[in-house]
Phi, psi and omega in degrees: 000145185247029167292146164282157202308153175273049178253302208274328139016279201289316185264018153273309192305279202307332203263297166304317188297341161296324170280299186278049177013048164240191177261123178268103196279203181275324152316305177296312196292325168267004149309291149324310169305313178287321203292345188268342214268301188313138176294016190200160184267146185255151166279192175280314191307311184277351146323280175337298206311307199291342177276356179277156202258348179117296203269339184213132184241130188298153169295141179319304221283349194255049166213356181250314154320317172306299157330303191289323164319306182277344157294328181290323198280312133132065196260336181249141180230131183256168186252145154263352182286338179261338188059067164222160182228151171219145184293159178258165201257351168195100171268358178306327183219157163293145190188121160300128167249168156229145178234166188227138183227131171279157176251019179273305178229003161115307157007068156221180205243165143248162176228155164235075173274077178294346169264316152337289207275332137318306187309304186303311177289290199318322190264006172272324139346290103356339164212055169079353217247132165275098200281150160249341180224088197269081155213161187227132166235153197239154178232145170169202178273159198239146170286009261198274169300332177295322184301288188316317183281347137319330187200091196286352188289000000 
């Protein structure tokens, strides 16, 4: 993934949510932590699973909550193609992403093509249609994997 470390991640968040006067709660924020910590997009579930502590696991809705704060905030992105969450990669402004996803190891990029993503709204447009949730995933191979199936050695 080509996110920054959930360190520095984790003190952009605590920054934007401070300037745009909301709460990173404690709960939101570890939320956020796996999804920025995993090498891969996470589910709610597999969220859920990794915040339980052995003796107490949080209720699914306080982990969708969580989400949704952060979906809002735009700290997060969900693929709808995986029923995944990935930390976003520039949350400082609103923004259409494309993610390019392998379906070989799991990889993925965002991407911000702001003439794409115009190109897109004008011909959805162009036969009436109002996008509402303007992201594109692309599914395929990482170059990363194309190297290894060229060269099994």
């Amino acid at each position: 993934m080509s996110a920054r470390p959930a360190a520095q991640a984790l003190r952009q968040a605590e920054h934007l949510c401070r300037e745009r006067g909301v709460r990173l709660t404690p709960q939101r924020r570890a939320v956020l932590e796996l999804v920025c910590a995993s090498p891969r997009p996470l589910s709610a579930y597999e969220i859920l699973d990794r915040m339980g502590d052995g003796a107490r696991i949080p209720a699914p809705p306080t982990v969708y909550r969580a989400l949704d704060f952060l979906l809002r905030q735009g700290l997060v992105h969900k693929l709808a193609s995986l029923h995944a969450f990935i930390g976003c990669a520039h949350p400082e402004h609103p923004h259409a992403s494309q993610f390019l996803i392998c379906a070989a190891c799991g990889e993925v990029d965002e991407l911000e093509d702001e003439p794409l993503m115009r190109h897109l709204t004008a011909a959805a447009q162009a036969v009436g249609f109002l996008p509402e949730q303007p992201v594109v995933e692309l599914l395929g191979t990482c170059a990363q994997c194309r190297r290894k199936e060229e060269d099994p050695s």
